[in-house]
N, CA, C and O atoms as CSV, one atom per row, in Angstrom:
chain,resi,resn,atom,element,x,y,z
A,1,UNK,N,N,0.839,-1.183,0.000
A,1,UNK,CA,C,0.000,0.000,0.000
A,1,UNK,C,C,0.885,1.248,0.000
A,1,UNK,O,O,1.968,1.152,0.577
A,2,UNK,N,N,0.535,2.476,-0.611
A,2,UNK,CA,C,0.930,3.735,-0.505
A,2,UNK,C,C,1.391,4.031,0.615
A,2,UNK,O,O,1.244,3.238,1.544
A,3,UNK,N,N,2.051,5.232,0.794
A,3,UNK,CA,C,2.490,5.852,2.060
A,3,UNK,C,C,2.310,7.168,1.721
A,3,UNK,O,O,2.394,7.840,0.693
A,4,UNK,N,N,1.991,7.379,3.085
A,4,UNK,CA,C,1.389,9.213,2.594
A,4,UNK,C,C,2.147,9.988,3.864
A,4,UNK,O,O,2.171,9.327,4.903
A,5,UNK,N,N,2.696,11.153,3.904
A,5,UNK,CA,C,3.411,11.938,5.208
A,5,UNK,C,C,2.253,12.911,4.652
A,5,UNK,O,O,1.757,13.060,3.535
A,6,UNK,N,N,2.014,13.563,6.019
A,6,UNK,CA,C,1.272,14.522,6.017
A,6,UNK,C,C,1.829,15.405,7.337
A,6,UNK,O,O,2.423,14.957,8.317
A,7,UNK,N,N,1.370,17.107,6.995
A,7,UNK,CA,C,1.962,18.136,7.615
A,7,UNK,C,C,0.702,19.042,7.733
A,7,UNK,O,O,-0.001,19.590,6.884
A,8,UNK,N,N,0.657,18.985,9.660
A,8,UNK,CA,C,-0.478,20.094,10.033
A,8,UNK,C,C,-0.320,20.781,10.798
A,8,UNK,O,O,0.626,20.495,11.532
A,9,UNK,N,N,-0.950,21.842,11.070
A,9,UNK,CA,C,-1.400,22.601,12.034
A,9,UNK,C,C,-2.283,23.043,13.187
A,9,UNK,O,O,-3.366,23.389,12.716
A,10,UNK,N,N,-2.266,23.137,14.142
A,10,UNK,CA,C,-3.708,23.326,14.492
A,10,UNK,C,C,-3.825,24.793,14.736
A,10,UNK,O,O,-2.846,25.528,14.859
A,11,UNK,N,N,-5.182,25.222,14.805
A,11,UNK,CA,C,-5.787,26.358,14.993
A,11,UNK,C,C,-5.320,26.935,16.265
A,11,UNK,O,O,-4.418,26.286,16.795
A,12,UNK,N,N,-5.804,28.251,17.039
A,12,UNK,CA,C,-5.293,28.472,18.375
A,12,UNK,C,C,-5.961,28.292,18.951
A,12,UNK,O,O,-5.701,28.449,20.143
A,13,UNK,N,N,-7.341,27.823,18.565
A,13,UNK,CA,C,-8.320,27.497,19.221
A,13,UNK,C,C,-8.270,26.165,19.327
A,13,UNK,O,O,-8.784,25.778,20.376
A,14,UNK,N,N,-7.877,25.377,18.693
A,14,UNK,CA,C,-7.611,24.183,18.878
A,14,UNK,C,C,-7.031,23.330,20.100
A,14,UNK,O,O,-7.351,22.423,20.869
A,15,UNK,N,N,-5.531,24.556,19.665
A,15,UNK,CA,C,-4.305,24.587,20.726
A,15,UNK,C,C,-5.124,24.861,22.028
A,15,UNK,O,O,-4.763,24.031,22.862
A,16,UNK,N,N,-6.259,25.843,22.634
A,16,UNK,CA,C,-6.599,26.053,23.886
A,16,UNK,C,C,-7.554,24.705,24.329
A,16,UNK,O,O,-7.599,24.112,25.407
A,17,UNK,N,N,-8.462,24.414,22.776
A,17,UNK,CA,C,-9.110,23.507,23.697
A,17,UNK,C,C,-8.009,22.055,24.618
A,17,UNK,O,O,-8.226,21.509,25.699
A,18,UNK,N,N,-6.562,21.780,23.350
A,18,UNK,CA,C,-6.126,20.649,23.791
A,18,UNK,C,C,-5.377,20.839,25.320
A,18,UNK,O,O,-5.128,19.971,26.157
A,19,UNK,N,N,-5.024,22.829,25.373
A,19,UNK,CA,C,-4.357,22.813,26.816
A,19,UNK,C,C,-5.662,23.044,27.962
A,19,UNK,O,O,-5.439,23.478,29.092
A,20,UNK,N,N,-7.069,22.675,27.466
A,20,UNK,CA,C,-7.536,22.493,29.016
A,20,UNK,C,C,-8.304,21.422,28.770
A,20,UNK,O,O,-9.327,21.364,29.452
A,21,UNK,N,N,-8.090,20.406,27.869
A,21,UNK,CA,C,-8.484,19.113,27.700
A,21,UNK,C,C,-7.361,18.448,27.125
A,21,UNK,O,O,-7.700,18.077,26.001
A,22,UNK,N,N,-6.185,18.125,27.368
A,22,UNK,CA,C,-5.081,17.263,26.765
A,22,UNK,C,C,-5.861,15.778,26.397
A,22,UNK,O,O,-6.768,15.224,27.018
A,23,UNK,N,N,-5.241,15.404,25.301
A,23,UNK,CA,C,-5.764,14.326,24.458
A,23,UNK,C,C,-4.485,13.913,23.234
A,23,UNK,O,O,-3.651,14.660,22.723
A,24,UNK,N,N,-4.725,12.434,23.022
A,24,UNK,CA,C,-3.530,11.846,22.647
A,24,UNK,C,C,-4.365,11.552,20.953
A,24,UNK,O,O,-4.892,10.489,20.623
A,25,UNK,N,N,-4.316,12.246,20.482
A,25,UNK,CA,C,-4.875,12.971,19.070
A,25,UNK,C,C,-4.160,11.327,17.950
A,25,UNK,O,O,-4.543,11.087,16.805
A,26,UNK,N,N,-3.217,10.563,18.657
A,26,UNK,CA,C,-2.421,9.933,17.655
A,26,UNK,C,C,-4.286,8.760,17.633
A,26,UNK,O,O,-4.490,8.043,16.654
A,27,UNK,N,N,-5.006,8.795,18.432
A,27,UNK,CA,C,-6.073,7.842,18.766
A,27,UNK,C,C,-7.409,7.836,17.515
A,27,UNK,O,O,-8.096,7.005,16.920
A,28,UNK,N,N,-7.216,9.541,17.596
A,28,UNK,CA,C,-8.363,9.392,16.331
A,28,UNK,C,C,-7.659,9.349,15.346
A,28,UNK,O,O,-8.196,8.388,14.795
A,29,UNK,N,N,-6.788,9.671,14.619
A,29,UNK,CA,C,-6.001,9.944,13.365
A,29,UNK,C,C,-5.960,8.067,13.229
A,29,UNK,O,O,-6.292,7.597,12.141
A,30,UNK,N,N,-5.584,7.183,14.265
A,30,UNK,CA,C,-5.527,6.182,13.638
A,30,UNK,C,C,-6.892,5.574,13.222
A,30,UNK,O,O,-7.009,4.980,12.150
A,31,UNK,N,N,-8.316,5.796,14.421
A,31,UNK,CA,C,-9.400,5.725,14.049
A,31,UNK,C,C,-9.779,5.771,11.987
A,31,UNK,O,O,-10.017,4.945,11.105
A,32,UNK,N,N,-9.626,7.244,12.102
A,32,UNK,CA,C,-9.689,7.511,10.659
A,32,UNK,C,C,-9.153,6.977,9.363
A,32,UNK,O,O,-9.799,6.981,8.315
A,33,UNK,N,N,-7.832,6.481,9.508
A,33,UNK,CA,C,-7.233,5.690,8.347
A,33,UNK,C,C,-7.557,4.155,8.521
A,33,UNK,O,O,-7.668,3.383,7.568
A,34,UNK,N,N,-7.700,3.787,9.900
A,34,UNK,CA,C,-8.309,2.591,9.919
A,34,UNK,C,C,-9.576,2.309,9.216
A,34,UNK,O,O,-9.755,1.198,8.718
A,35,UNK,N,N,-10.756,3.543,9.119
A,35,UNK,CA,C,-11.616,3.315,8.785
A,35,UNK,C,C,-11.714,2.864,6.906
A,35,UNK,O,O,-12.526,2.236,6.226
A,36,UNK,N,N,-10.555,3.507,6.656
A,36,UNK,CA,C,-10.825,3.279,4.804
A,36,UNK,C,C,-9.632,2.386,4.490
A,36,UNK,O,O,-9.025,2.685,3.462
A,37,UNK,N,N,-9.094,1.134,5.326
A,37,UNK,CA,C,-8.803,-0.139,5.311
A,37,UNK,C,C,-6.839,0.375,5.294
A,37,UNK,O,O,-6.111,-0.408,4.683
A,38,UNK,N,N,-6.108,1.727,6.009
A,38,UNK,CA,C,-5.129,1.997,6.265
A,38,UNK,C,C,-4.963,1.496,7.629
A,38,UNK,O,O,-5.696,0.904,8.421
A,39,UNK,N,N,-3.457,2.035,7.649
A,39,UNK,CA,C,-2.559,1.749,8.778
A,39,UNK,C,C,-1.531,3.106,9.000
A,39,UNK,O,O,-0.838,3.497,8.061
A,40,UNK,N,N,-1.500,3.805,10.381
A,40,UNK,CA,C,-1.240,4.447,11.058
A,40,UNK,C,C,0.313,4.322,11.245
A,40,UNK,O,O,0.542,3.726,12.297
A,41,UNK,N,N,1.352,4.650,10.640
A,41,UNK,CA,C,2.985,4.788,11.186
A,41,UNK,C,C,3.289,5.264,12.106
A,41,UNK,O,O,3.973,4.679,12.946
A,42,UNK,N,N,2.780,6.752,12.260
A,42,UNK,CA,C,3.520,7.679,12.812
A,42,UNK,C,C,2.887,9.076,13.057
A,42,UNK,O,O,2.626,10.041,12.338
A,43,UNK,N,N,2.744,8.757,14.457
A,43,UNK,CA,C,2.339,10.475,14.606
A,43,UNK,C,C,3.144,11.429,15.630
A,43,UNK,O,O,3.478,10.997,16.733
A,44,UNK,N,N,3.464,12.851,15.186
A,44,UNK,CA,C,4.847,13.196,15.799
A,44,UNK,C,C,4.255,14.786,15.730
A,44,UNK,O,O,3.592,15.214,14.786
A,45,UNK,N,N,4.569,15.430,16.718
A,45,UNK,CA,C,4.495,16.943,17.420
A,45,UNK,C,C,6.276,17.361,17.002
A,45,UNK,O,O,7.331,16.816,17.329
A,46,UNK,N,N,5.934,18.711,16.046
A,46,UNK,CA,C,7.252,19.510,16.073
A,46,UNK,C,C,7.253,20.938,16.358
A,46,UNK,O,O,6.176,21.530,16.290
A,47,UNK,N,N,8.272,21.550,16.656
A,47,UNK,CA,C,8.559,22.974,16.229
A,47,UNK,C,C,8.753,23.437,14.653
A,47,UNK,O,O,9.241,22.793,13.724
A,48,UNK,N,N,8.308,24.525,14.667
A,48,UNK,CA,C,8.706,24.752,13.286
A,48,UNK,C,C,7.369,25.279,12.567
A,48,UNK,O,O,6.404,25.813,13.113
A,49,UNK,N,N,7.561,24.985,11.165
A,49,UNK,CA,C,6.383,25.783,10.178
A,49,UNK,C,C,5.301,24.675,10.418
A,49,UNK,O,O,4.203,25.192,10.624
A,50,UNK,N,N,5.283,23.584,10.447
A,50,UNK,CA,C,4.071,22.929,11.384
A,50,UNK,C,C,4.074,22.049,12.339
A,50,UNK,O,O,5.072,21.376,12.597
A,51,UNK,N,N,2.628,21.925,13.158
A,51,UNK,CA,C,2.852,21.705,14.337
A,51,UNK,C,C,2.684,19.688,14.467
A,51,UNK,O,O,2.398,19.168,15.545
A,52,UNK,N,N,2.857,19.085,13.544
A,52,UNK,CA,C,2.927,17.681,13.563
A,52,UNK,C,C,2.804,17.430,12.154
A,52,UNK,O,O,2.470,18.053,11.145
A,53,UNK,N,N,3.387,15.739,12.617
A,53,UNK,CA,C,3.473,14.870,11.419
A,53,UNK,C,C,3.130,13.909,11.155
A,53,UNK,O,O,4.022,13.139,11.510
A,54,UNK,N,N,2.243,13.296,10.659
A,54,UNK,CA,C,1.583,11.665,10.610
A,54,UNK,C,C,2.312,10.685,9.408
A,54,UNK,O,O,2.573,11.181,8.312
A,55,UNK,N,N,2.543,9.604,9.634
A,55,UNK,CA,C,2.886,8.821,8.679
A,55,UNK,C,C,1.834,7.581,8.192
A,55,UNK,O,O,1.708,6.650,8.987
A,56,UNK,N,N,1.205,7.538,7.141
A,56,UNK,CA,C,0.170,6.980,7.065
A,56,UNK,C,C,0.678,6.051,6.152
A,56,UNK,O,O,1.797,6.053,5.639
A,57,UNK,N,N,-0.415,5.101,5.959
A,57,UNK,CA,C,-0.323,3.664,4.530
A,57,UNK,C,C,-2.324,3.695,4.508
A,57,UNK,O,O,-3.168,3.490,5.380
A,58,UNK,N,N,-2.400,4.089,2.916
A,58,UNK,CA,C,-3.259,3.540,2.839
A,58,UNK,C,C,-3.734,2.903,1.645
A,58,UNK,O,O,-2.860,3.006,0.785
A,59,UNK,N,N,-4.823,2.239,1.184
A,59,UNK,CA,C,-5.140,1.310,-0.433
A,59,UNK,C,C,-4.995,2.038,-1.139
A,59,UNK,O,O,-4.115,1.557,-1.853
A,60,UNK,N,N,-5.378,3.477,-1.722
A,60,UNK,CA,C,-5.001,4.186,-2.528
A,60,UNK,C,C,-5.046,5.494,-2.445
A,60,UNK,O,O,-5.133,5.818,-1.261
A,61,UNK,N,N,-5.025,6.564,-3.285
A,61,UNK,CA,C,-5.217,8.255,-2.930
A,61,UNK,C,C,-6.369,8.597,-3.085
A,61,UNK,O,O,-6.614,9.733,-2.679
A,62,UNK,N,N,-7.395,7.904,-3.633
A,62,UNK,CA,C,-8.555,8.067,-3.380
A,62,UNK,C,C,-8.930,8.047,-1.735
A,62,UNK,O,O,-9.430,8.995,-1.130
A,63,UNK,N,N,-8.559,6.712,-1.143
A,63,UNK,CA,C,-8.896,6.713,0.763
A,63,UNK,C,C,-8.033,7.726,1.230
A,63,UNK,O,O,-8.447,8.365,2.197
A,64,UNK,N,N,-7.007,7.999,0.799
A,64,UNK,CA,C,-5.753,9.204,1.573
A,64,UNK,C,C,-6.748,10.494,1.450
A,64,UNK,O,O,-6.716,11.262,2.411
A,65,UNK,N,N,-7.685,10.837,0.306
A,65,UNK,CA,C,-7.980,12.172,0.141
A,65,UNK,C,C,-9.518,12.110,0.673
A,65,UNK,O,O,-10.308,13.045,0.801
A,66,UNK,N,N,-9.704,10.701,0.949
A,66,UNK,CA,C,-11.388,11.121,2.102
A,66,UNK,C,C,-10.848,11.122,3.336
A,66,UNK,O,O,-11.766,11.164,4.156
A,67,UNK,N,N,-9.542,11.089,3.977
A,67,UNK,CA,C,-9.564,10.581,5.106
A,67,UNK,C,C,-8.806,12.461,5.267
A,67,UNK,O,O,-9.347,13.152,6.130
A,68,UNK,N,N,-7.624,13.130,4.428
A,68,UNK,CA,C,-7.305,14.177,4.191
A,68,UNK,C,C,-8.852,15.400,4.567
A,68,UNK,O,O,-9.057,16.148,5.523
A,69,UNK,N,N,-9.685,15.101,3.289
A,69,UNK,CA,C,-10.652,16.096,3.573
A,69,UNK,C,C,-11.476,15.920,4.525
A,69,UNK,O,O,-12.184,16.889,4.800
A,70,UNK,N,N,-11.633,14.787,5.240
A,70,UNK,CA,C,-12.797,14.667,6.679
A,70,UNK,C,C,-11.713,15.420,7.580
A,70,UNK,O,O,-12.106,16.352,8.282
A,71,UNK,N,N,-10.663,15.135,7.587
A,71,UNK,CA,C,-9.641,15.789,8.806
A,71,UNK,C,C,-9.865,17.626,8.502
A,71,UNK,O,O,-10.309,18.440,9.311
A,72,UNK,N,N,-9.507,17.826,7.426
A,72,UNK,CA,C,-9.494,19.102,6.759
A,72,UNK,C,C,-10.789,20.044,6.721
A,72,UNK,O,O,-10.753,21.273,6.657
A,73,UNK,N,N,-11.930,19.255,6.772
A,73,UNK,CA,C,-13.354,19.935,6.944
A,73,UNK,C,C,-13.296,19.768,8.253
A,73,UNK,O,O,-14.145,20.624,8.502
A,74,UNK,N,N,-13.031,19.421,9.169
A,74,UNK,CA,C,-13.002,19.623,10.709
A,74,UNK,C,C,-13.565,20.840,11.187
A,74,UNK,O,O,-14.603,21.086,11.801
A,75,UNK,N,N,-12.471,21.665,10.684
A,75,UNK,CA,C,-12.453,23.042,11.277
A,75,UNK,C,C,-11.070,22.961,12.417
A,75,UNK,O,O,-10.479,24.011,12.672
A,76,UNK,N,N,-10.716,21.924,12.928
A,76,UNK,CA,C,-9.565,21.920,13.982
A,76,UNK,C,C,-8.175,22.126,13.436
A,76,UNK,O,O,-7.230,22.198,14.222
A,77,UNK,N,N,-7.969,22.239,11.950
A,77,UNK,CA,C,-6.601,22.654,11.473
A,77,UNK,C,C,-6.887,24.462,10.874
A,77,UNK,O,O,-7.880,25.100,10.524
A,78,UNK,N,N,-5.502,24.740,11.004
A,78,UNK,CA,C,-5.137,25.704,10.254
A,78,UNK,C,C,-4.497,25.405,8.436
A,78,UNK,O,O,-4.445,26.016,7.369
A,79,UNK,N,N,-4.167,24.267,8.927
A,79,UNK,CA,C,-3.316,23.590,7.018
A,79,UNK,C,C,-2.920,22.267,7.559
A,79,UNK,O,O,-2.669,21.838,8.685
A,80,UNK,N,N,-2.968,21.536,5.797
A,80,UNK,CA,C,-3.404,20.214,6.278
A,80,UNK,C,C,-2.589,19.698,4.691
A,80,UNK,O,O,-3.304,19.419,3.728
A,81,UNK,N,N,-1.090,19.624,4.592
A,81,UNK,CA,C,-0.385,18.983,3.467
A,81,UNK,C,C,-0.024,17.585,3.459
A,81,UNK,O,O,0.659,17.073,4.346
A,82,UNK,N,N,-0.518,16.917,2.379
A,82,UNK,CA,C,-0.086,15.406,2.248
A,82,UNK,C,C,0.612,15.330,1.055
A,82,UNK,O,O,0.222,15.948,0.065
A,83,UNK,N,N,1.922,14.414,1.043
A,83,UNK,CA,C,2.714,13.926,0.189
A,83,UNK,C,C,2.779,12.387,-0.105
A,83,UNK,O,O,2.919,11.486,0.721
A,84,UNK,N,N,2.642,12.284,-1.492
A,84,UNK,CA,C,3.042,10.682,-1.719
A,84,UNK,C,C,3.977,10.431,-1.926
A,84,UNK,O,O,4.678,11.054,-2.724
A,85,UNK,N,N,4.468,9.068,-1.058
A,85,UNK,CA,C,5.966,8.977,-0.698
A,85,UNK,C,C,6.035,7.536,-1.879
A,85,UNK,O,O,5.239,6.616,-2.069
A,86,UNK,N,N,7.240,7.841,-2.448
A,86,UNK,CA,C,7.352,6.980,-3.337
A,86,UNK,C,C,8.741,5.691,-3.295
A,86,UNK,O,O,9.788,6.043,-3.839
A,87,UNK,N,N,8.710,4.627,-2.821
A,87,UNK,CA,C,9.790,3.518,-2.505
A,87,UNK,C,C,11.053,3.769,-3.316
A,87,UNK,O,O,10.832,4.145,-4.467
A,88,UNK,N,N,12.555,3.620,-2.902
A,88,UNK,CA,C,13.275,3.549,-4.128
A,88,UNK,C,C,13.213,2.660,-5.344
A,88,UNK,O,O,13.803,2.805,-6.415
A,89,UNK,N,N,12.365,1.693,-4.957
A,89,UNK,CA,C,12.294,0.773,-6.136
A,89,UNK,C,C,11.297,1.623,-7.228
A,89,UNK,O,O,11.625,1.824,-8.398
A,90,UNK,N,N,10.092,2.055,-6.654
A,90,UNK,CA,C,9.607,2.812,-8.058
A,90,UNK,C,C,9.799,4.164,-8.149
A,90,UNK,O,O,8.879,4.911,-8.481
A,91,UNK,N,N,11.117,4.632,-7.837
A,91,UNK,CA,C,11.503,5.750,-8.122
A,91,UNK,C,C,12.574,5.391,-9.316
A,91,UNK,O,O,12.731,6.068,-10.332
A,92,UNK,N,N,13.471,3.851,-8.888
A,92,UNK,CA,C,13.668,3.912,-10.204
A,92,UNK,C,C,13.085,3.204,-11.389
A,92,UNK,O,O,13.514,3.110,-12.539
A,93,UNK,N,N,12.001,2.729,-10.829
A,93,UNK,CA,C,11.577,2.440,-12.003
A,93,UNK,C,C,10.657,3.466,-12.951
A,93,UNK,O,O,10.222,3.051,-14.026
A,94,UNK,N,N,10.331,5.097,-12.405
A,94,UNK,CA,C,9.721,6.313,-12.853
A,94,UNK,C,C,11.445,6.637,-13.905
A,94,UNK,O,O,11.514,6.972,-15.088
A,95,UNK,N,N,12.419,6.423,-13.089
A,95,UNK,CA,C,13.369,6.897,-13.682
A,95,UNK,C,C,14.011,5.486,-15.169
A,95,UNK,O,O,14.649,5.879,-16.147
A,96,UNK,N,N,13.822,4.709,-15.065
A,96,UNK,CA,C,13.650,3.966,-16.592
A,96,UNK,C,C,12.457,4.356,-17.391
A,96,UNK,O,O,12.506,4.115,-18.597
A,97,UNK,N,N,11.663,4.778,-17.026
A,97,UNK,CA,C,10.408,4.903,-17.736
A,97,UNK,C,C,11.187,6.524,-17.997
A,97,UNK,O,O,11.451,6.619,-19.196
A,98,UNK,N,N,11.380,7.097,-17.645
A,98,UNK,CA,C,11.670,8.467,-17.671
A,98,UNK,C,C,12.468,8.658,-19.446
A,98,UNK,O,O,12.099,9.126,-20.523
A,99,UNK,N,N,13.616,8.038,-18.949
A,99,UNK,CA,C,14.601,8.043,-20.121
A,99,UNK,C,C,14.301,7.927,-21.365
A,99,UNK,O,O,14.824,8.540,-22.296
A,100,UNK,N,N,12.932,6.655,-21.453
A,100,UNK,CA,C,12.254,6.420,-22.799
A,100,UNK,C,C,11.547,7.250,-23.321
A,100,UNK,O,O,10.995,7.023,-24.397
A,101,UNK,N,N,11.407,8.468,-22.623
A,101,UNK,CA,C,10.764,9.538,-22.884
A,101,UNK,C,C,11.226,10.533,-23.699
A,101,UNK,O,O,11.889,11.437,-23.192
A,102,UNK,N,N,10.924,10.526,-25.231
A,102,UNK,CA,C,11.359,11.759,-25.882
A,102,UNK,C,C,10.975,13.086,-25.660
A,102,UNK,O,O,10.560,13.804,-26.570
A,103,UNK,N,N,11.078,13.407,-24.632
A,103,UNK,CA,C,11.116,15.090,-23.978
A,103,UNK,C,C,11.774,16.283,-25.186
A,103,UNK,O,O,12.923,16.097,-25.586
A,104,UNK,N,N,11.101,17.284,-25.623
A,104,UNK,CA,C,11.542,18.730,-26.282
A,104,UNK,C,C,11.160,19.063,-25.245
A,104,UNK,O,O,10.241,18.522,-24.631
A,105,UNK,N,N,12.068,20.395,-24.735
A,105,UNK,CA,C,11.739,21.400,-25.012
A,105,UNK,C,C,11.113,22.721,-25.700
A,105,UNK,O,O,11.036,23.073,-26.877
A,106,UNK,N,N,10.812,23.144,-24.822
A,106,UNK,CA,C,10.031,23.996,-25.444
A,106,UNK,C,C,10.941,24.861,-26.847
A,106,UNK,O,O,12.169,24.925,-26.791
A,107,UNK,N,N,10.389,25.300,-27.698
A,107,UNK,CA,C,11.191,26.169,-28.935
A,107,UNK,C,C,11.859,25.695,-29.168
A,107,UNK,O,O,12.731,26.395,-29.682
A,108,UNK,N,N,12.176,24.357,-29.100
A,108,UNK,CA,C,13.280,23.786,-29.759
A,108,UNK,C,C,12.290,22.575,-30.990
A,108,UNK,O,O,12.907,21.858,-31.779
């Protein structure tokens, strides 16, 4: 199955409700990918331009982007980026496929 990293934020309102209700947030996030037949890697709190990181697996980007926009229609994020992470094996195999590719440039 796919692997998806994703990068969020939460709101400040968010942030107040979790500092007078602390909650281990890694509980629903796995809820949610569990529900569209994924599996949960990794969930991680940082400093920086956002405030956590999830590492997900799921059947395809179709389930990554219902499970993305139910999180995302929340209302509990500020931004909500997912990346598809791609194995070295089919990176090189994008990169044999690549080569066979008669690419112009433009004006040329």
């Amino acid at each position: 199955m796919p692997l998806y990293l994703s990068r969020f934020s939460y709101t400040p309102e968010t942030w107040g409700r979790l500092v007078t209700s602390p909650e281990d947030r890694r509980i629903a996030a796995q809820a949610y990918i569990e529900s569209v037949g994924g599996r949960l890697h990794g969930f991680w709190y940082a400093f920086g331009t956002h405030d956590g990181y999830n590492l997900w697996e799921a059947p395809d980007n179709v389930s990554m982007a219902a499970v993305a926009l139910a999180i995302s229609g929340g209302g509990a994020l500020s931004s909500f980026e997912t990346t598809v992470l791609m194995s070295v094996e089919e990176t090189m195999e994008a990169l044999r496929k690549a080569g066979e590719i008669k690419y112009r440039p433009p004006g040329s």
